[in-house]
N, C-alpha and C positions, 0 to 999 in steps of 0.2 A: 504494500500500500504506500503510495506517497501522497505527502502529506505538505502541503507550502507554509511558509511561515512568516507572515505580515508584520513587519514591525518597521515604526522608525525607530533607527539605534541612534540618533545623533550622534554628538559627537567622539561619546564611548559608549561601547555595547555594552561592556559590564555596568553602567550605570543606568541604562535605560530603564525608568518607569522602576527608578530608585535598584534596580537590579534584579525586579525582580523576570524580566523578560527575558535575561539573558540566561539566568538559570531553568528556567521554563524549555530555555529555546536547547541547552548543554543536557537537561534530563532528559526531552522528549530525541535528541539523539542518541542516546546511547540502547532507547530501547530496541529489541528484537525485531526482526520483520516489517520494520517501516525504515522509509527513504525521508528522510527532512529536506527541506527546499527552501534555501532562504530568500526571502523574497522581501530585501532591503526598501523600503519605502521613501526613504532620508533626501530631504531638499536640501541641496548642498551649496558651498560657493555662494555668485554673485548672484543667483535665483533668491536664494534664502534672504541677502541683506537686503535684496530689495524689496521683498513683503514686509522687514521690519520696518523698514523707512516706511514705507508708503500706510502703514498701520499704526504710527508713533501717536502716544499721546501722554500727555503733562498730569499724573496722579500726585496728586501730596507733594507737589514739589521736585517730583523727580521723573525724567524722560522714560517710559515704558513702550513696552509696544504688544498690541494686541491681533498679531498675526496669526496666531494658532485658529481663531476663529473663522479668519477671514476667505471667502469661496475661493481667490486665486490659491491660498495655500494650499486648502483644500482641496481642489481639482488639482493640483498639482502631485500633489502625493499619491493620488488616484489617478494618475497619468504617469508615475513611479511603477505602482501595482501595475497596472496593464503592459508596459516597456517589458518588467522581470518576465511576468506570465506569457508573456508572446515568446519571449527566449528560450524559458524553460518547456513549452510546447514544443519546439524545435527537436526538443531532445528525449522529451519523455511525456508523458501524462499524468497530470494530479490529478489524483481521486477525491482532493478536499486541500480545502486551506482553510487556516487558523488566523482569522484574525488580531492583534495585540491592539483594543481599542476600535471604535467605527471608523472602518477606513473606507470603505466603500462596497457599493454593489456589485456582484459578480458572477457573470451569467455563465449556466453553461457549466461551470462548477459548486457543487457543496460548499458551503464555506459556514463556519463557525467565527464568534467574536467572544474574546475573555476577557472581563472588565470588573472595575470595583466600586465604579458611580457611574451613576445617569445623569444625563440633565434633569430630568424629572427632579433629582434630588438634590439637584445645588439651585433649582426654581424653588425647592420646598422649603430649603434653609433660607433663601434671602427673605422668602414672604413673610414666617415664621418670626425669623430674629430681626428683620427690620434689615439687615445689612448680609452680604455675599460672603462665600465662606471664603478664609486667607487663599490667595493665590488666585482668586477669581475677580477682587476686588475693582479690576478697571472694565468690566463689563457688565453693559447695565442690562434690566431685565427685559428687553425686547431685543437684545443678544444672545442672552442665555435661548430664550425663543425660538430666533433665528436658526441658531447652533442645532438647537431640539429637531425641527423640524428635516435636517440631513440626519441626526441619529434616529428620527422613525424613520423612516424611508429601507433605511438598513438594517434596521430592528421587524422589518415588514417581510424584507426579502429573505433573512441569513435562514439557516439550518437549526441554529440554537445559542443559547448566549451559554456562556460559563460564567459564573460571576465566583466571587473570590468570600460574599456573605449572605445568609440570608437573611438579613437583613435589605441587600441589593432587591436581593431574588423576589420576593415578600411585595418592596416599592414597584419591580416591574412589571406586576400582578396588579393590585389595586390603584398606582398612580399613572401608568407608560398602558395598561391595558394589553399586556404581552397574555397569551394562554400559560399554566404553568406548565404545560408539557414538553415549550421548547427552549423552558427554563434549566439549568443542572447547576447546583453549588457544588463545588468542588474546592474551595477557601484557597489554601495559600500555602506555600513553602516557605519554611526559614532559611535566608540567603547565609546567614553568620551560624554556621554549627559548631560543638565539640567537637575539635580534632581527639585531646583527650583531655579530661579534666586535670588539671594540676592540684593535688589535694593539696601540695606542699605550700604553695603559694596560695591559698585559703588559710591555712592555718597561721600561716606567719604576718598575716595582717593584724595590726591593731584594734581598726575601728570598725563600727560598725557599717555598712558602706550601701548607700542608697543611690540607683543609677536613672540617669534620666537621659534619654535620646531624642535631638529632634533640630532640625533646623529651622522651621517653623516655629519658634520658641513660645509666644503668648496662646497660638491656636493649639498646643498639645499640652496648654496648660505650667509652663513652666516656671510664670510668676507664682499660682499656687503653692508648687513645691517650695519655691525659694523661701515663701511667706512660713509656709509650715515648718521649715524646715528652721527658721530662726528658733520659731515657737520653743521645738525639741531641743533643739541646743539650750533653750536658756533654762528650759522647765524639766526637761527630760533627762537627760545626757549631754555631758561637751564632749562625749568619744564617739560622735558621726563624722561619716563626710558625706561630702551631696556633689558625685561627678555628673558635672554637665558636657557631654559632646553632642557635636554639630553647629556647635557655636563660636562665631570666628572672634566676636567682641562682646563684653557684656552689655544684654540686653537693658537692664534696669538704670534704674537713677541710684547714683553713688557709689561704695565701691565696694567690691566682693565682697560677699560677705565671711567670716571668717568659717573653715572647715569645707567651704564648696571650693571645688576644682574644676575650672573652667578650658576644656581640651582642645577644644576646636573642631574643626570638620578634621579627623583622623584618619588612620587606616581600621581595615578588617581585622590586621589581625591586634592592634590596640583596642579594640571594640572588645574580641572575644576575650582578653583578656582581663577586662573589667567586667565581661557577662560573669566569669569562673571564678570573681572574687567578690562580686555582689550579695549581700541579702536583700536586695527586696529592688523591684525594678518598679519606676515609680513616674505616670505620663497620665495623669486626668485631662485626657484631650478633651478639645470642644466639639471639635469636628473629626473624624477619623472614620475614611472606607472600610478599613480592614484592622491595620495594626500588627504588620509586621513582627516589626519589635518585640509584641508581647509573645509573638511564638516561637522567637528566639531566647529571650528568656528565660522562657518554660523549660525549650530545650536543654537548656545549662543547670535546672533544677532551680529556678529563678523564683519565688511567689510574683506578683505582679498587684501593680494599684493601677485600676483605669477608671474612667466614665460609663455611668447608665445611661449610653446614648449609642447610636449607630450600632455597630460590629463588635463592639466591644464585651457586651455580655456571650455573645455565639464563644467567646474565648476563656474569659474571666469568670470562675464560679467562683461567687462569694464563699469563703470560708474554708475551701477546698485548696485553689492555688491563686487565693488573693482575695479582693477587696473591691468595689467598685462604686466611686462618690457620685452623689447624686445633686449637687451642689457648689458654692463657687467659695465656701467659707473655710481656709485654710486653718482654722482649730479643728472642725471636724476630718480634715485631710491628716492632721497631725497625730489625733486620736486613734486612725484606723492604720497607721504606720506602725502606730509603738504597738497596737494589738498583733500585727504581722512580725514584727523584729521580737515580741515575747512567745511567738504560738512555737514551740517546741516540735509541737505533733508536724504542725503543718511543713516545717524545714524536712521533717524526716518522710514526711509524703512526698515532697516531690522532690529529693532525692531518688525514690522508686515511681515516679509518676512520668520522668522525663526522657524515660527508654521510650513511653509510650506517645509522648509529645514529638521527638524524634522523627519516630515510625508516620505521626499521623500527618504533620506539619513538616511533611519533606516535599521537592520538588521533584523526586521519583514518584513519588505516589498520586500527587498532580496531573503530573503528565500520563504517569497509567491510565488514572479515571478519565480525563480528557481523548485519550486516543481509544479506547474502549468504547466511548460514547459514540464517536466518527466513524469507527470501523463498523459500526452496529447501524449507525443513520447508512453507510454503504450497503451493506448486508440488506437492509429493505429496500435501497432505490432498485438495485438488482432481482429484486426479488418481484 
């Protein structure tokens, strides 16, 4: 069976779509009796700077550009897709292709699309909270619209969506009016795993050590922690520390505060090495499709504090391997930390919990369920 595979990687492949494309794209190669076809979509060069120019606009004082939305880019990318597919017809035949994202309609073949939001659901959040969620901020709501309007079209025609929650799955039922039959969750793989745990260097730390990831820093919550995180220092314990990576400056007014370690946009394998010395991984996001990070955490035998919002409960069982705030008030944020750095039981669950976080939240097993789906939607066209 072969199988094409739709993505733009921009500039690095391994960072595409935060990385999680690329692994998606290295698992669903290595399996058995399928042929992957990469089918690069990437507007490159002086094509690219010219949509940003021609899409520039003045937010908060600072020059942005809102090309990702705009139909030249978009028919460009889908005139990328058609260039590869004509090529690769020359040489072979796809029996499906895999979309990363709505990239376009595509006649003639099967095709699937894997994704973690809809517009349905960043329309739902601007109306909701008054304001766009981070990163969407310089488009206004008869954009988001506009935008909608190419994702139905292509949510009309494909084979099925894969979504990464169901939470997704659930909004593109009752909000987008998709049937749920040519819905499938299939969540997410953790990009950052245990090579091996180092117990040595767990034991030989000091403090007790609280991790936060994100670059995004107010949207995944990170003034929260900092607030709570005084709290515990002054009331609690002064033997914390609070590492912050993804953060190239500090976000807040004044200056660091004492005990927090401020990293920066880092490597992989500095990340995993703070997952394997962590107690407690700690991101009450506002907004968040999936959550990554909390299934890497897990991975590592991590407990985890997130939000009762989005995707986040589909991951986080209260009490089990974490916590989840329901709120913006950094005492209670503080309160349910020091219950997590006291639960005894709960370090020693997932210790034995994370073979099976592993197992489930790998990007082999993604790709299994994803190409199982395909092969079966082929199995009835032929039939």
């Amino acid at each position: 069976m072969n199988i094409g595979f739709a993505c733009d990687w921009g500039e690095n492949r391994g960072k595409a779509w935060s990385g999680a494309a690329y692994s998606l794209y290295e698992s669903m190669k290595k399996l058995d009796g399928f042929n992957l076809c990469d089918l690069d979509v990437n507007v490159k060069g002086f094509e690219l700077f010219l949509y940003k120019i021609l899409n520039l606009k003045l937010y908060k004082g600072k020059i942005t550009t809102k090309y990702g939305f705009s139909k030249l880019y978009l028919n460009s990318v889908k005139k990328n897709l058609f260039n590869n597919l004509n090529k690769f017809k020359k040489m072979e035949t796809l029996d499906t292709i895999l979309e990363i994202g709505d990239i376009s309609i595509i006649k003639n073949i099967p095709f699937f699309i894997y994704q973690d939001l809809s517009l349905d659901l960043l329309i739902k959040e601007l109306k909701e909270n008054s304001k766009p969620m981070s990163g969407y901020e310089i488009y206004s709501l008869n954009e988001l619209y506009k935008r909608r309007e190419w994702q139905l079209k292509i949510y009309e025609k494909c084979s099925g969506v894969f979504t990464m929650s169901k939470w997704l799955a659930n909004s593109l039922v009752t909000d987008t009016g998709l049937p749920s039959k040519k819905i499938h969750v299939v969540h997410a793989g953790a990009n950052i795993i245990p090579d091996k745990i180092n117990y040595h260097l767990i034991e030989k730390k000091r403090e007790s050590i609280i991790l936060f990831i994100g670059r995004d820093f107010f949207r995944k919550g990170g003034d929260i922690v900092v607030k709570a995180f005084k709290i515990l220092k002054k009331k609690y314990s002064s033997n914390l520390k609070l590492i912050i990576i993804g953060q190239k400056y500090w976000p807040l007014n004044g200056e660091i505060p004492d005990g927090v370690v401020l990293l920066g946009d880092t490597s992989w394998e500095v990340i995993r090495k703070y997952y394997m010395m962590a107690d407690l991984y700690c991101m009450p996001s506002r907004f968040e499709a999936f959550g990554i990070v909390f299934t890497e955490a897990l991975s590592f035998g991590v407990p985890c504090i997130g939000r009762k919002l989005c995707a986040m409960p589909e991951i986080i069982k209260p009490g089990i391997n974490g916590y989840l705030l329901d709120n913006e008030n950094p005492k209670n944020l503080a309160e349910i930390i020091v219950k997590v750095l006291e639960d005894v039981d709960m370090k020693f669950r997932m210790k034995k919990l994370s073979k099976h976080y592993r197992e489930y939240y790998s990007w082999n097993r993604v790709a299994s369920d994803i190409v199982k789906i395909m092969k079966y939607d082929q199995i009835k066209i032929n039939c």
